[in-house]
C-alpha positions in Angstrom: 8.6 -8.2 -7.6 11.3 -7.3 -9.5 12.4 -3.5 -10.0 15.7 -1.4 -9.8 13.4 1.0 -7.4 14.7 0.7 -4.2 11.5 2.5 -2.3 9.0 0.5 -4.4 11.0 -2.4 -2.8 10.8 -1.8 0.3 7.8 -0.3 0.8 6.2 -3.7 -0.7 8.5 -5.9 1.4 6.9 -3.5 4.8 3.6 -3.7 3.4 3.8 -7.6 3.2 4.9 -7.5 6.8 2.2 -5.3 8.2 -0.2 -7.8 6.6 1.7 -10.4 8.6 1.5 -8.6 11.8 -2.5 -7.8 11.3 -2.8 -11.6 10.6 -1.0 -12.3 14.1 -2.7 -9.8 16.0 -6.1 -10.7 15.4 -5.9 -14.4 15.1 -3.1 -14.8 18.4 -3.8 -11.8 20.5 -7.4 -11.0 19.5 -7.1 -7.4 18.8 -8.9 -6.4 16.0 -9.1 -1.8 16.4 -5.2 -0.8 16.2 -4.7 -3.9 14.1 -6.8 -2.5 11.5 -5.2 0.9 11.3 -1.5 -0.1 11.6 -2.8 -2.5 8.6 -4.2 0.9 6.6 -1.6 3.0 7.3 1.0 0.5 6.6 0.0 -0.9 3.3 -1.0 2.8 2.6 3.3 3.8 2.0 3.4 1.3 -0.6 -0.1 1.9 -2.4 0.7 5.4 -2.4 4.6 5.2 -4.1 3.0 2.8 -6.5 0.3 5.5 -7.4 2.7 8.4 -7.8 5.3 6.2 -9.5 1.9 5.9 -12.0 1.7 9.8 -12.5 0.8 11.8 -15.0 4.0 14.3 -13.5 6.9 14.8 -11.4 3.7 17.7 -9.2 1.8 14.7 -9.1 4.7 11.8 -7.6 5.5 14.4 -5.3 2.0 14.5 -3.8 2.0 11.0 -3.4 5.5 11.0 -1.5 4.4 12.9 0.6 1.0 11.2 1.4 3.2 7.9 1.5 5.5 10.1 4.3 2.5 11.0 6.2 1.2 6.9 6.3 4.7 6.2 7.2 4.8 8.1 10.6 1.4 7.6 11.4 2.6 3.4 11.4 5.4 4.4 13.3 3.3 5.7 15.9 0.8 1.9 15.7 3.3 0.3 16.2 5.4 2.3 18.9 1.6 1.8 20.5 1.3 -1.4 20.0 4.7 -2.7 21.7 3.7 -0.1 24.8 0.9 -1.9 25.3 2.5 -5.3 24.9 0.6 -6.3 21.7 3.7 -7.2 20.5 7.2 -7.6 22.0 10.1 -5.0 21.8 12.1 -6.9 19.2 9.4 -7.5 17.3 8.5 -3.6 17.1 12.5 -2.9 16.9 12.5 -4.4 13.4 9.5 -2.9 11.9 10.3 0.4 13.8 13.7 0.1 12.4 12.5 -0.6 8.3 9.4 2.1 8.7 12.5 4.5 9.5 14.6 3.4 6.8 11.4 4.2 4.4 10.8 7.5 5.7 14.6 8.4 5.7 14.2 7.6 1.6 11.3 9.2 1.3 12.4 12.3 2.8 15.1 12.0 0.2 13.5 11.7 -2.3 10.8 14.6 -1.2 14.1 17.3 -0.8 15.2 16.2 -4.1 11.8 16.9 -6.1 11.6 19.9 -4.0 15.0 21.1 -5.7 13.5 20.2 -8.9 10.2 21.6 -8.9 11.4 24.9 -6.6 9.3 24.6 -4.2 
C-alpha cells in the first residue's frame, strides 16, 4: 500500500498482524473464542480509518476515529488477555501491545485536533 497517511499505514500493517496472530492461535494453540474477537476488534482500527478517510465530512471522519479508538483499546485488552493466560508469550504481546499504543497515541491526536476544528 502506498500512502503519505501515516495511521492508514499502520493501522493496515496491525491489521495484517492480527490476521497473523488469529492464524497462529487457532491452527498452533487451538483457541478459536478470544482469537476471533482480538481478530474483529483488530482489523476493525483499520476498516474503520479507511471508512472515515471515505467520508462525506470532517463530522463524519471524526465518528469513525473514534469508533477506530474504541476497537483499538478493546484489542489492547485481547491481547493483554491473551499473554495472561499464556496464549501467547510476553514478547510476543510486548510488540503488538507496543504498535496498538502507538495507533491509539495517533488517533487520540488526530481526535483532539478535529475536536479543535469542529468545536466540540
Amino acid at each position: 500500500m502506498k500512502t503519505d497517511n501515516i495511521i492508514q499505514e499502520k493501522s493496515y500493517a496491525f491489521a495484517i498482524r492480527i490476521v497473523n496472530l488469529y492464524r497462529y492461535l487457532t491452527e498452533k494453540k487451538k483457541e478459536y473464542v478470544l482469537s476471533k474477537q482480538v481478530l474483529r476488534s483488530g482489523t476493525s482500527i483499520g476498516a474503520n480509518i479507511e471508512e472515515g478517510i471515505g467520508g462525506q465530512s470532517k463530522k463524519d471522519f471524526y465518528a469513525k476515529l473514534n469508533i477506530a479508538y474504541k476497537e483499538a483499546r478493546e484489542t489492547n485488552f485481547w491481547l493483554r488477555l491473551l499473554k495472561d493466560t499464556n496464549y501467547i508469550s510476553a514478547k510476543e504481546a510486548k510488540s503488538l501491545i507496543e504498535d496498538c499504543n502507538e495507533i491509539l497515541r495517533i488517533i487520540t491526536a488526530i481526535i483532539n485536533t478535529m475536536k479543535k476544528q469542529l468545536n466540540y
